[in-house]
C-alpha positions as CSV (number, residue, x, y, z in Angstrom):
1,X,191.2,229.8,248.4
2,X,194.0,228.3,246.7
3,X,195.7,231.4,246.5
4,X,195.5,234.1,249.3
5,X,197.2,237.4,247.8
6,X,197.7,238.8,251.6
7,X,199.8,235.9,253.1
8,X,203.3,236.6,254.6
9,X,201.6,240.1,255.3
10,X,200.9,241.0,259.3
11,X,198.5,243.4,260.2
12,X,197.8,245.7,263.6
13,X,194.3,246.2,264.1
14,X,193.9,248.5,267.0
15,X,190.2,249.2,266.0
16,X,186.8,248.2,268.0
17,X,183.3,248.1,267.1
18,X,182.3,247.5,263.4
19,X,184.0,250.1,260.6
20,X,187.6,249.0,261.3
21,X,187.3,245.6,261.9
22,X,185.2,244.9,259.2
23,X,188.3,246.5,257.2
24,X,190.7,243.9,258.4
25,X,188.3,240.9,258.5
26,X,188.7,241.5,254.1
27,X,192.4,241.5,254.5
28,X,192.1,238.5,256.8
29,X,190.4,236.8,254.5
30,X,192.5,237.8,251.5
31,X,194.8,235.9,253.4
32,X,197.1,238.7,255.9
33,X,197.5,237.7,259.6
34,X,195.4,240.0,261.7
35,X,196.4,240.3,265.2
36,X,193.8,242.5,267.3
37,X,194.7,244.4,269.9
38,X,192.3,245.2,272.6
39,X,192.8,246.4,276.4
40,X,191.9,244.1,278.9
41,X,190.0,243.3,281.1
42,X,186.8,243.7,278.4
43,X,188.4,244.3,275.0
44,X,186.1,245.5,272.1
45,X,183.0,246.5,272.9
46,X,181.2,244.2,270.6
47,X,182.4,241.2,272.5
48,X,180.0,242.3,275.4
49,X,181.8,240.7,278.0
50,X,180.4,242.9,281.0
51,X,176.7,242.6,279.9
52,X,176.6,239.1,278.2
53,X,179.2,236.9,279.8
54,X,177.5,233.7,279.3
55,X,178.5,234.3,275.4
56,X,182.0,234.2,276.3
57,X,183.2,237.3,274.3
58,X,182.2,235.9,271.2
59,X,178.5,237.7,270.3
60,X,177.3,236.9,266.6
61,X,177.6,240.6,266.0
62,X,181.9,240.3,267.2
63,X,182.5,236.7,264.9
64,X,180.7,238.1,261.8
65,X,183.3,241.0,261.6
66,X,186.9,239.1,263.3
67,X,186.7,235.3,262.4
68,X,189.8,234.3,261.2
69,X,191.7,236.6,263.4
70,X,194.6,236.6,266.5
71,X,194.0,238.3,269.4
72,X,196.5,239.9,271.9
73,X,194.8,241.2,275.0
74,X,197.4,244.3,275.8
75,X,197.2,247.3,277.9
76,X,198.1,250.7,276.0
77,X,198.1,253.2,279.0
78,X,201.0,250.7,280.6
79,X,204.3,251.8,279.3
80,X,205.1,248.3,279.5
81,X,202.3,247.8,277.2
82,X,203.2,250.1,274.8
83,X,207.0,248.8,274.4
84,X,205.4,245.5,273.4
85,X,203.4,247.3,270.7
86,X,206.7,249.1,269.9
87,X,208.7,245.4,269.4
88,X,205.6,244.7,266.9
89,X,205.2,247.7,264.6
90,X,208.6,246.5,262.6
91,X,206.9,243.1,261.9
92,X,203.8,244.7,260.3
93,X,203.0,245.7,256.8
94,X,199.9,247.0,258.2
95,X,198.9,249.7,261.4
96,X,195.3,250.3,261.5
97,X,193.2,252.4,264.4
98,X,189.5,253.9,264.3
99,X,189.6,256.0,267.5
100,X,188.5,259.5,267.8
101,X,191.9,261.6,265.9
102,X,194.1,262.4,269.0
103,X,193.5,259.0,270.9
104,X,196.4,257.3,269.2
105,X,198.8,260.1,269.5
106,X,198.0,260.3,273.0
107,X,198.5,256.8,273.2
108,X,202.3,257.3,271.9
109,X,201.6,256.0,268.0
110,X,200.9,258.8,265.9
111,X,201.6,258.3,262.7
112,X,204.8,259.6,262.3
113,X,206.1,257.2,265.7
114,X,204.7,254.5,264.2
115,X,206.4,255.1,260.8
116,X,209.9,255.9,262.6
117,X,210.0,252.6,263.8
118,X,209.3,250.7,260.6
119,X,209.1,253.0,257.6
120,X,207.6,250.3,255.3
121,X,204.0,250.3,257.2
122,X,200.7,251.8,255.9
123,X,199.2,253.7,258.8
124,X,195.6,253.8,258.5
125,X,193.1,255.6,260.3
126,X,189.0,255.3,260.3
127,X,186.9,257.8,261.8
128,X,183.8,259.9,261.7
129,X,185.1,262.7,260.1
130,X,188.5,262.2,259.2
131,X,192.0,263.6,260.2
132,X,191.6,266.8,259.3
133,X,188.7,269.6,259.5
134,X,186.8,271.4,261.8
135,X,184.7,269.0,262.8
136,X,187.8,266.1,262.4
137,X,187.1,265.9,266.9
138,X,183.4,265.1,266.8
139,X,182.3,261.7,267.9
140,X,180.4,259.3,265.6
141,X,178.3,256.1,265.1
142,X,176.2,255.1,262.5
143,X,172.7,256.1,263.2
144,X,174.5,260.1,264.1
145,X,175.9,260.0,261.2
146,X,172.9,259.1,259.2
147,X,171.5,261.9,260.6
148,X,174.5,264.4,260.4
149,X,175.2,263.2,256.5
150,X,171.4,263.5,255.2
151,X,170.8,259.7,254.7
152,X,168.2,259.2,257.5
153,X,166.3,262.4,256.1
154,X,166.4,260.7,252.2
155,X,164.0,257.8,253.4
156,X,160.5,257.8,252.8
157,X,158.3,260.0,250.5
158,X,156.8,262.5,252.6
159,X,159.0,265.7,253.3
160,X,157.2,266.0,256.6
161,X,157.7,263.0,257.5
162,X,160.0,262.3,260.5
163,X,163.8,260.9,259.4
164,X,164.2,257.2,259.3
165,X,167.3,255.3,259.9
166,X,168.5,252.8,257.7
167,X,167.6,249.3,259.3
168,X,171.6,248.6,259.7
169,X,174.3,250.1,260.3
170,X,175.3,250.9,256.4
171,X,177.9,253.6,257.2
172,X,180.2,251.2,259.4
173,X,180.0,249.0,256.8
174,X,180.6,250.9,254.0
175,X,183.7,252.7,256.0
176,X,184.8,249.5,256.7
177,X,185.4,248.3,252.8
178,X,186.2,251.9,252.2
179,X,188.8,251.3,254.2
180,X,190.0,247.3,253.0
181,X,190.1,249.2,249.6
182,X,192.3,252.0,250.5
183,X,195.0,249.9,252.5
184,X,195.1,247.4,249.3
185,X,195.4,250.4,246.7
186,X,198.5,251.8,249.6
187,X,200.4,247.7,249.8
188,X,199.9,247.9,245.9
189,X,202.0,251.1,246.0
190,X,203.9,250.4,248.4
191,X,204.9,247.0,246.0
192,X,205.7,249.2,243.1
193,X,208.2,250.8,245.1
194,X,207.1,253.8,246.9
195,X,209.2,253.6,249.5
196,X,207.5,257.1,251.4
197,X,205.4,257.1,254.1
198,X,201.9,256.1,253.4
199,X,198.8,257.2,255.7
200,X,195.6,256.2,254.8
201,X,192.8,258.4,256.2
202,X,188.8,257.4,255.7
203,X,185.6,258.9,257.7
204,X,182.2,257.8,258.0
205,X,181.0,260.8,256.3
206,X,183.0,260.2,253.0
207,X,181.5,256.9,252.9
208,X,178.4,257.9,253.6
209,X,178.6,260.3,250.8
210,X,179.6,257.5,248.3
211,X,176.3,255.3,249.1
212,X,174.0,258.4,248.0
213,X,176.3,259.5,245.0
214,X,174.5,259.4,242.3
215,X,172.1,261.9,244.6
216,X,174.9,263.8,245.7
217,X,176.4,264.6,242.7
218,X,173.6,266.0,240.9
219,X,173.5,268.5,243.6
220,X,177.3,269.1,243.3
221,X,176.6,269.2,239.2
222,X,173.2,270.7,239.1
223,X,172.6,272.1,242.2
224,X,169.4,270.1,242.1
225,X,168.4,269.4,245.9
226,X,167.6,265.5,246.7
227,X,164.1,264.7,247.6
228,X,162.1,261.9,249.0
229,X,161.4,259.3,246.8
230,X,160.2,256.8,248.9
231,X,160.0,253.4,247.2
232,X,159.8,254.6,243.6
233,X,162.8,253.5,241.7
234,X,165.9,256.3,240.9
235,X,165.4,255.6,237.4
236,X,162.2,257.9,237.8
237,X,160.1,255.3,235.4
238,X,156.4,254.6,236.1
239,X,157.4,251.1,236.2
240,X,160.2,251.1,239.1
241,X,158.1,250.8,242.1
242,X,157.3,248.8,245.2
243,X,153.5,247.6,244.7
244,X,150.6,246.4,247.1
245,X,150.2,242.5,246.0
246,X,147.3,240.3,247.0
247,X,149.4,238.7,250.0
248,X,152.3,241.1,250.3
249,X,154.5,244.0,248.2
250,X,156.6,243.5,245.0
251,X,159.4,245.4,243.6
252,X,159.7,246.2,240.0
253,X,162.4,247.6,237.4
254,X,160.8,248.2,234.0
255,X,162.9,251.2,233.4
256,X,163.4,251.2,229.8
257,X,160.6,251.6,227.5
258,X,160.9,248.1,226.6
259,X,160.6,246.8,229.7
260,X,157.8,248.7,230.7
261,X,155.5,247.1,227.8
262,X,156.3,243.7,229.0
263,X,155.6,244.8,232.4
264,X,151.7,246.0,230.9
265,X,151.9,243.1,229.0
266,X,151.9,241.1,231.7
267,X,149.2,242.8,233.4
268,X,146.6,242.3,230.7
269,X,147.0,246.0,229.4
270,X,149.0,247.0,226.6
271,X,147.9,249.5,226.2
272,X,149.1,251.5,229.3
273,X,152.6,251.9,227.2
274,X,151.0,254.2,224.7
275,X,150.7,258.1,225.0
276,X,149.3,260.4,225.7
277,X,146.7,259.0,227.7
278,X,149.1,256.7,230.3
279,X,152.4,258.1,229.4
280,X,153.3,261.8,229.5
281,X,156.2,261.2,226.3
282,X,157.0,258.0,224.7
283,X,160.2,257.7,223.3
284,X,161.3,255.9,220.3
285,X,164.0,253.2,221.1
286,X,162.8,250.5,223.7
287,X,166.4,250.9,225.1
288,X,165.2,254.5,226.3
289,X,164.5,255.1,230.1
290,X,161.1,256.1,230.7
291,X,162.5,259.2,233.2
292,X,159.6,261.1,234.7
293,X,157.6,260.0,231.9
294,X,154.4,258.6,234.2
295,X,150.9,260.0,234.9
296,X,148.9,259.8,238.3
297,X,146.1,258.4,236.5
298,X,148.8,255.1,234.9
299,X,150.2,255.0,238.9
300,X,146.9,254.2,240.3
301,X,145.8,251.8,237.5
302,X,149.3,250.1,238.0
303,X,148.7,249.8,242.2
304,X,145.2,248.4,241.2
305,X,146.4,246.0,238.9
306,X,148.9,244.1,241.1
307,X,146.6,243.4,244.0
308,X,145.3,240.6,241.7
309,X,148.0,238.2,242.4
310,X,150.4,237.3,245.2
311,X,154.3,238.6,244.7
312,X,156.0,235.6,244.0
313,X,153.5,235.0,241.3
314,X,154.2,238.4,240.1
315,X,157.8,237.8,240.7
316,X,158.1,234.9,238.9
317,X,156.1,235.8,235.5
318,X,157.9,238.8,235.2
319,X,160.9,237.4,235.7
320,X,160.4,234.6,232.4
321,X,159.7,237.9,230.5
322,X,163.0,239.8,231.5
323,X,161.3,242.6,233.5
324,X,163.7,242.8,237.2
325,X,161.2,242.0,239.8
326,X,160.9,240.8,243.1
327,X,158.4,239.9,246.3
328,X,159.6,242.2,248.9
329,X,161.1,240.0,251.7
330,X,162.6,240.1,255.0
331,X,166.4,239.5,255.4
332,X,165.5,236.1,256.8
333,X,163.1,234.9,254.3
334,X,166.1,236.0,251.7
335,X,168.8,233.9,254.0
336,X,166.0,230.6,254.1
337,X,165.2,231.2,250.8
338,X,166.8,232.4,247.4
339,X,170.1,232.9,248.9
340,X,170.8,229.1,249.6
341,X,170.1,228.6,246.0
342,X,173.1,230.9,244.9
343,X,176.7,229.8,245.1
344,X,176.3,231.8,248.6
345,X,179.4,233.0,250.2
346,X,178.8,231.8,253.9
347,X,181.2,229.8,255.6
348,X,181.2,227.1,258.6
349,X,183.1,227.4,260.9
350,X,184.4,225.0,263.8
351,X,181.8,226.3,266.4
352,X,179.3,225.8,264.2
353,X,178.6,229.6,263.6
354,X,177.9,230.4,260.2
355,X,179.1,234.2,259.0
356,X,179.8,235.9,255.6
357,X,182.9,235.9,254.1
358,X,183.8,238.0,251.0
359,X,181.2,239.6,249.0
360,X,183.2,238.3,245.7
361,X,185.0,235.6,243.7
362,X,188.3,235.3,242.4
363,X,188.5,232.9,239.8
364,X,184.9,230.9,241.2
365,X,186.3,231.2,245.1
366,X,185.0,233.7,247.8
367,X,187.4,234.2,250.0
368,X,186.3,232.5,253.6
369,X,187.4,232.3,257.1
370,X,188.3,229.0,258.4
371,X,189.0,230.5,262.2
372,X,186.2,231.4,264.6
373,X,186.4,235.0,266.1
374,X,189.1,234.6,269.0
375,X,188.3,235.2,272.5
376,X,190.0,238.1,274.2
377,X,193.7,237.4,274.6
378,X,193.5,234.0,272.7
379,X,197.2,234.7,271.3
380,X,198.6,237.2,274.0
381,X,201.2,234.5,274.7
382,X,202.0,233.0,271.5
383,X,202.5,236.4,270.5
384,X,204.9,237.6,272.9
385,X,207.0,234.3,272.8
386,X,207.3,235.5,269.1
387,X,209.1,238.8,270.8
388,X,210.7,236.9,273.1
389,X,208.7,238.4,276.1
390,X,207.7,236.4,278.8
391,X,203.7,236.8,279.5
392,X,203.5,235.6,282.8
393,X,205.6,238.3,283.9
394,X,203.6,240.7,281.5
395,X,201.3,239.4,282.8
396,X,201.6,239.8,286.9
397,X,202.6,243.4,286.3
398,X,198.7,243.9,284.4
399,X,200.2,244.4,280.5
400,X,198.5,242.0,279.3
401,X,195.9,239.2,279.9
């Protein structure tokens, strides 16, 4: 991008796996210099040194969330190791961790050390339940907190039905730009002159929560209990579905009541946008969503109907008449397919790999790494030169590698 709003600004990412890197791969690529600290000899997880070592530490799974990053392999338990990260805090504008609360303090960098040595830094945390709480010590990944936060029970339509996980991990994920969004709302204050400590804390559950709020806060509001919709659309109309096609499935969005009678339109049958017969209450503006407004006898003529075509034909004739609609594919097909005919925001990068870089554009640019994912310990001695340390004899002693 021509401009980078985040450059001049260093950030400490002590985090591993997916939610807190994926925070500081968006403020990597909004331009800050992201040094990532791991403990030798196998460093985060994701790199999969012990069990994949042919990869190099580099997995697809570890580049997609740390391109564009420095690395500094550093030992934490070794006092040693933790004076170095004491002779870096004062160069940071940024201190992030997602370990279990306690581990850092243990460590010798809760919040409040970390602040007495440069009183300028955000300190932000990521964890599965937060700071704070009864359940603040519990463990978490994304598949237990699916479970623990209701999302794996919402899927599918039959209450009996056993839970079904999300097919990706869409908690990490969701913590992790939870978490990009919270330290760029705490360098904004901090900009406007706050000049108190700032500590940003996000869980896995909260995000969770966000994903499903439109369900959640009904309950909160109504104390209407979700329920298993399965594929039908949370607009509730008739014509939000996912439909058997000749070749496939095809999801549809005729919502409003407009919408809906270009949908039946389509299909040959107008007259399926009438009441009472089809339609339990038609309202009077076509703007109007049809909520809860179909019949069992209009949802089996509507599953009928559709077999008698494939679902890009369906797609695409429903489309050219403004109804949302699409063939149901697999995240593959999508990548081979539609998504190289948008302005895509993929990026190349020197080994070849391809990964996504931001999910938006300022001013026509999506912000993009230009750095593969660095293997373990790629800076450790660029870094410390920058301290003035010397590595090799860092280095003898086991601090760093």
């Amino acid at each position: 991008m021509s401009h980078l709003p985040l450059a001049g600004l260093r950030v400490l990412d002590l985090s591993h796996v997916l939610a807190g890197p994926y925070a500081t791969y968006h403020l990597a690529l909004l331009g800050a210099e992201v040094i990532k600290i791991e403990r030798p000899p196998f460093g985060d997880a994701m790199r999969d040194l012990a069990t994949r070592p042919a990869e190099g530490g580099i997995t697809a799974s570890f580049q997609g969330v740390n391109a564009g990053k420095r690395a500094l392999a550093l030992d934490l338990t070794h006092p040693e190791g933790r004076a170095v990260l004491e002779r870096l805090i004062p160069t940071a504008a940024v201190f992030l961790e997602n370990f279990r609360p306690g581990k850092m303090a243990a460590l010798g960098f809760p919040a409040a050390r970390v602040q007495a040595l440069n009183p300028g830094i955000v300190y932000a945390s990521i964890s599965a339940w937060g700071q704070h709480g009864v359940h603040a010590g519990r463990p978490g990944y994304d598949h237990v907190m699916q479970a623990a936060t209701g999302m794996m029970w919402a899927q599918g339509d039959n209450p009996e039905a056993p839970p079904v996980k999300v097919g990706f991990p869409a908690i990490d994920m969701a913590a992790g730009m939870m978490g990009a969004m919270a330290i760029l709302a705490a360098l904004l204050r901090r900009q406007r002159g706050d000049t108190g400590p700032i500590v940003v804390d996000v869980s896995m559950a909260d995000a969770a929560l966000a994903l499903m709020s439109g369900v959640a806060t009904r309950y909160l509001i109504d104390g209407v209990a979700p329920q298993r919709i399965g594929h039908a659309a949370f607009a509730g109309s008739p014509g939000g579905n996912v439909f058997r096609t000749a070749d496939g499935w095809l999801a549809t969005a005729a919502n409003t009541l407009g919408q809906f009678e270009r949908l039946c339109g389509a299909l040959g049958h107008p007259e399926w946008a009438t009441a009472p017969d089809w339609l339990r209450l038609r309202p009077a503006s076509p703007a109007a969503m049809l909520r809860d407004c179909g019949t069992p006898q209009l949802d089996a003529a509507l599953q009928q109907a559709f077999l008698s075509q494939g679902s890009e034909a369906w797609e695409a004739a429903l489309t050219a008449l403004g109804v949302p609609a699409s063939a149901v594919r697999s995240p593959a097909a999508f990548m081979d397919g539609p998504y190289r005919q948008t302005a895509g925001f993929s990026a190349t990068l020197p080994s070849g790999a391809e990964v996504l870089g931001a999910g938006f554009r300022i001013n026509g640019e999506a912000p993009r790494p230009d750095r593969d994912a660095p293997p373990l310990g790629a800076d450790t001695d660029a870094l410390l030169a920058e301290l003035g340390l010397d590595a090799a004899e860092l280095r003898a002693r086991g601090v760093v590698a």
